[in-house]
N, C-alpha and C positions, 0 to 999 in steps of 0.2 A: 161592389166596388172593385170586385177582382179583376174586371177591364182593363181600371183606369189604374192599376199599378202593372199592369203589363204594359199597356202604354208606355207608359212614364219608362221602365224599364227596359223598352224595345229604343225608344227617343235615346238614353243616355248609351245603350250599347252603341248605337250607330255615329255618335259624336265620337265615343271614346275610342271608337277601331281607327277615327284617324291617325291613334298615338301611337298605334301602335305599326311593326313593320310587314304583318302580315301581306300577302299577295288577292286579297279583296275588300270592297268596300262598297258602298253607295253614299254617290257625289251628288253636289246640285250645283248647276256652271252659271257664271255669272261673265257678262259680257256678251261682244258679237263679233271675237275672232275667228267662230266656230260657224258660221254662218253660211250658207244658209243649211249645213247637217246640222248643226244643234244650236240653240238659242237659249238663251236667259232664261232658266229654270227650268231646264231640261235635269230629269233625273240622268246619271248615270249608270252604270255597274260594272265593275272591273273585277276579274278573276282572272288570278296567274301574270308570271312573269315570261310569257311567251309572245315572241312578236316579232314581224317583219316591217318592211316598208313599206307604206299604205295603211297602215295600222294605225290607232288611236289607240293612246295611251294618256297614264296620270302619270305626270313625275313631282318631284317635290324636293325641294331645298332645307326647308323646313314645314312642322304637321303644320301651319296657317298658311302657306303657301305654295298653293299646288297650281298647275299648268292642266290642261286637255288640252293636247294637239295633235295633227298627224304626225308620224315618222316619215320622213324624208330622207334618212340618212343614217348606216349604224359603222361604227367601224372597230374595232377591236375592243377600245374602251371606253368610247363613247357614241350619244346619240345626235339626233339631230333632229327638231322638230318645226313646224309651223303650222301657224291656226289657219283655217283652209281660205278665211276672208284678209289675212295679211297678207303684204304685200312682199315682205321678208322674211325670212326664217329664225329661229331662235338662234341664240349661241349655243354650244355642243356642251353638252352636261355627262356628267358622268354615270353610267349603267346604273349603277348604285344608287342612284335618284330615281328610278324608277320606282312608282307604286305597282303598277300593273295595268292590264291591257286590257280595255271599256269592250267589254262582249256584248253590252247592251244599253240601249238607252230609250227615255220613257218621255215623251215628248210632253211639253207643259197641260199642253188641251187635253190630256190624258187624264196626269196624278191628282192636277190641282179641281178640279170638278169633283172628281171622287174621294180625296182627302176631307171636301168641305162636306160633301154630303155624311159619308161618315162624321163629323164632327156634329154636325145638327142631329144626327140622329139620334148620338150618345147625349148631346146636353135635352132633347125633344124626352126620348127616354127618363133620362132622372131629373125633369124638371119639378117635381112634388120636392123629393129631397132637397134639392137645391135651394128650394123656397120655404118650405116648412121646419125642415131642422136645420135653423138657421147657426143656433151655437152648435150643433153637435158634432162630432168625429166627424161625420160623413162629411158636414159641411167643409168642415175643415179643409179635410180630404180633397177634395173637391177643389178647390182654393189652392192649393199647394198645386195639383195638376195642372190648372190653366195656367200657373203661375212657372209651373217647368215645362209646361206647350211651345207654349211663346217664346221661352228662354233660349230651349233646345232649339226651336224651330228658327230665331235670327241668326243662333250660333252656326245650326249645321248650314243652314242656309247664307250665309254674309262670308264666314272666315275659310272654310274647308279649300274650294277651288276659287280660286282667280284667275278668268282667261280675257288676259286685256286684250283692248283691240286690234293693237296692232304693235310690234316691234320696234325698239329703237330704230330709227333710219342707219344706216351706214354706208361708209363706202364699200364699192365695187371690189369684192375679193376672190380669190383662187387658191385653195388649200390642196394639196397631196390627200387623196382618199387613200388607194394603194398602190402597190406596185407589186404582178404576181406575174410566173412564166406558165403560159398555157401547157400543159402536161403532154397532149397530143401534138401540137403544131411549134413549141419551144416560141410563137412570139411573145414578147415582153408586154407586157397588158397598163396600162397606167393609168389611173383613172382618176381624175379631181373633184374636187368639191369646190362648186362654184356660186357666188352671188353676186349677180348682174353682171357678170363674165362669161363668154364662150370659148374654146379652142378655134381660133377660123382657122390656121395652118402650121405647119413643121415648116420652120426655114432650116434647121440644122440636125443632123441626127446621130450619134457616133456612139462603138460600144469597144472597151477598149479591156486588154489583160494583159498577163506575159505573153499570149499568143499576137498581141500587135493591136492595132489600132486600126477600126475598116467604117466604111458607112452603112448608114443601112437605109433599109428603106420602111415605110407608114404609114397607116390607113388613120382617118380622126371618123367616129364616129359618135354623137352624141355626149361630147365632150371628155370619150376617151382616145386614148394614143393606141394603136396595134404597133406596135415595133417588130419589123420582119428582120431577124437575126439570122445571116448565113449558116446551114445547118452543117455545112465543114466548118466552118467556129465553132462551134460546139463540137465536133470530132477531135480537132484540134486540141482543145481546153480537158478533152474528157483523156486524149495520150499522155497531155503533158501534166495531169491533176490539179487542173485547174477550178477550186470549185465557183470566184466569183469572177464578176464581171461590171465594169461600171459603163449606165449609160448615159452620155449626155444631151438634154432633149434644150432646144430651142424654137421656143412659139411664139403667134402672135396671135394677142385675145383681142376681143370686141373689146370698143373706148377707148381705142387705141396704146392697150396694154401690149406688154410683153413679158415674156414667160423665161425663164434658165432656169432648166432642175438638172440636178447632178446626183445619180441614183445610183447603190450599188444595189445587184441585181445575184441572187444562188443558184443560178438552174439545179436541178436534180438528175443524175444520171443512174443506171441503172445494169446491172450484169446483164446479159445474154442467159434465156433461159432456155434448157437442155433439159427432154422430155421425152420419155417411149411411151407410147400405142401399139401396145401389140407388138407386132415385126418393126413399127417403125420410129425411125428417132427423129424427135421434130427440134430445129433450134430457131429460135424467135427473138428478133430485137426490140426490146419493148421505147426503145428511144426515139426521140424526133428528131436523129441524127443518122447517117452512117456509122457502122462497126465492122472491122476488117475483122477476119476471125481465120485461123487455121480448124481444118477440121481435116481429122485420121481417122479413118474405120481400121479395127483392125478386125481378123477375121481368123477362123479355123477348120477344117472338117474332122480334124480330129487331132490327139496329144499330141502336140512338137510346137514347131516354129508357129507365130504369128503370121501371116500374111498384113502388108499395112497398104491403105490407098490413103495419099493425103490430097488436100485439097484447098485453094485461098478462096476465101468469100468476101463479099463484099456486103454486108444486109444493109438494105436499105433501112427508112424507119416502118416500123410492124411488119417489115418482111417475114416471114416465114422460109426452111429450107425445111426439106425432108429426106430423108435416107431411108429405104426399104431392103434390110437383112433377110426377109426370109429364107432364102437363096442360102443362109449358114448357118453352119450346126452350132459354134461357136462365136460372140460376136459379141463387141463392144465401141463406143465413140468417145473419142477424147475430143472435148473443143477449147482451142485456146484463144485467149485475147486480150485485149488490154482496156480495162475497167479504173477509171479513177487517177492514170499516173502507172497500173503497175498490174504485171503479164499474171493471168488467172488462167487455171485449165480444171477441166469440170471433165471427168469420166460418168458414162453410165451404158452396166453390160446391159442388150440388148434381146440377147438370144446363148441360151445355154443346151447343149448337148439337144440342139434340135428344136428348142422350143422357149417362148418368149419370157 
């Protein structure tokens, strides 16, 4: 009978791990939201709280009511799901509801065949017992098991997952996903989250600071905004320390919707980086804007005066300049410029008594 308390003791672990908040588990899904990837008595298995969009996951509100669905949607502190045969998407729940992320799943024509053969085979096995020591332990024994088979087996099977068929209906909505500035290009990126809404166009587009008030221009693609920001605005913002910016977006969605977001917007700006190779000194604008820069070599062949050449730059974005000292025994580059609102100068010697 040492099976049939392993049994029994494998049945109650795999109830009791729903209560608990651990990152794996094995489900059995009820319903046909999942249709046609998983169906009504599909095993599960989730392992880990990792996952993107496209992904299947368990989430949970409470341990009797848990969800499998896809992820559709994640955004800082929330997710966003739907069952693959709905017609709508869930409401956005919070990270924190997540159980973990279905690595694998065991199709009904699979378990249930071989869960029953296993079962005939252990009752085929101690059918003598079962019959003949009718008062005894064993029997007992025996009686208690079928009697936690069944018990464990409606529980883990009826209450664990619930994936109904399909989502409240609702009206037509358009939520804020983000709003981020592309690192290399400075456009403003905006992106929605939408149910039975599109982006079809930008009627209006402005981005405004203490450097003024100008338009801009917009690409929509697959229901995001590109917002193409003049990159002298930003040169602008970055002399006078300007660090935000608001922009105002005017659209018009599918269903004859309309859209006003009012967004304030941080770009990131960035120093001018000043670097030797050898003989030479590279300066690099790592911005997606213009930076005027003064730059002086100063120079020696030997103890006294300085020698200075100065020079005004103008770097584009990821321009690159280079200066090649070999040509001096002594030698050093001062670059100045204006970072943030306010005048920076960065020295670095390049060549000393002949050599780098």
């Amino acid at each position: 009978m040492k099976a049939s308390y392993l049994i029994t003791a494998f049945l109650a672990a795999l109830f009791l791990l729903k209560f608990t908040p651990l990152p794996f588990g094995v489900y059995f899904t009820l319903g046909s939201s999942m249709e046609p990837t998983m169906h009504a008595g599909d095993v599960v298995i989730v392992w880990g709280r990792e996952y993107d969009v496209g992904d299947v996951i368990v989430w949970s509100n409470s341990p009797l009511s848990c969800i499998v669905h896809r992820v559709v949607g994640v955004t800082s502190s929330q997710v966003i799901t739907k069952g693959d045969n709905n017609p709508v998407a869930d409401f956005p729940v919070s990270k924190d509801s997540v159980r973990g992320k279905v690595v694998a799943h065991v199709p009904r024509e699979y378990w249930m065949p071989a869960a029953t053969a296993l079962v005939g085979a252990y009752v085929y096995r101690n059918r003598r017992k079962l019959g003949i020591q009718f008062n005894s332990f064993e029997r007992i024994a025996s009686a208690v098991l079928a009697a936690n088979v069944l018990m464990f087996s409606l529980i883990i099977t009826m209450s664990p997952v619930v994936a109904p068929h399909a989502s409240p209906i609702r009206a037509p909505s358009a939520s804020l996903y983000g709003v981020a500035v592309d690192k290399k290009v400075g456009d403003i990126i905006v992106k929605y989250f939408s149910e039975g809404l599109e982006v079809k166009n930008v009627t209006g587009c402005t981005v405004s600071s203490s450097v003024g008030r100008v338009a801009c221009s917009y690409d929509v693609e697959n229901g995001t905004v590109y917002v193409h920001v003049p990159r002298e605005y930003y040169a602008e913002m970055n002399v006078r320390g300007e660090g935000f910016l608001t922009l105002v977006l005017n659209a018009t969605l599918t269903h004859d919707a309309v859209l006003y977001g009012k967004y304030l917007v941080h770009p990131t700006f960035a120093p001018l980086s000043v670097k030797k190779e050898g003989y030479v000194a590279h300066i690099v604008n790592p911005n997606f804007f213009p930076v005027k820069a003064n730059v002086s070599v100063y120079y020696a062949q030997s103890s006294g005066a300085w020698n200075v050449n100065s020079t005004e730059l103008n770097l584009m974005p990821g321009e690159e300049a280079s200066f090649n000292l070999s040509s001096t025994k002594f030698s050093y580059i001062e670059v100045k410029h204006v970072f943030f609102g306010k005048t920076v100068a960065e020295r670095v010697q390049v060549t000393y008594d002949g050599r780098p």
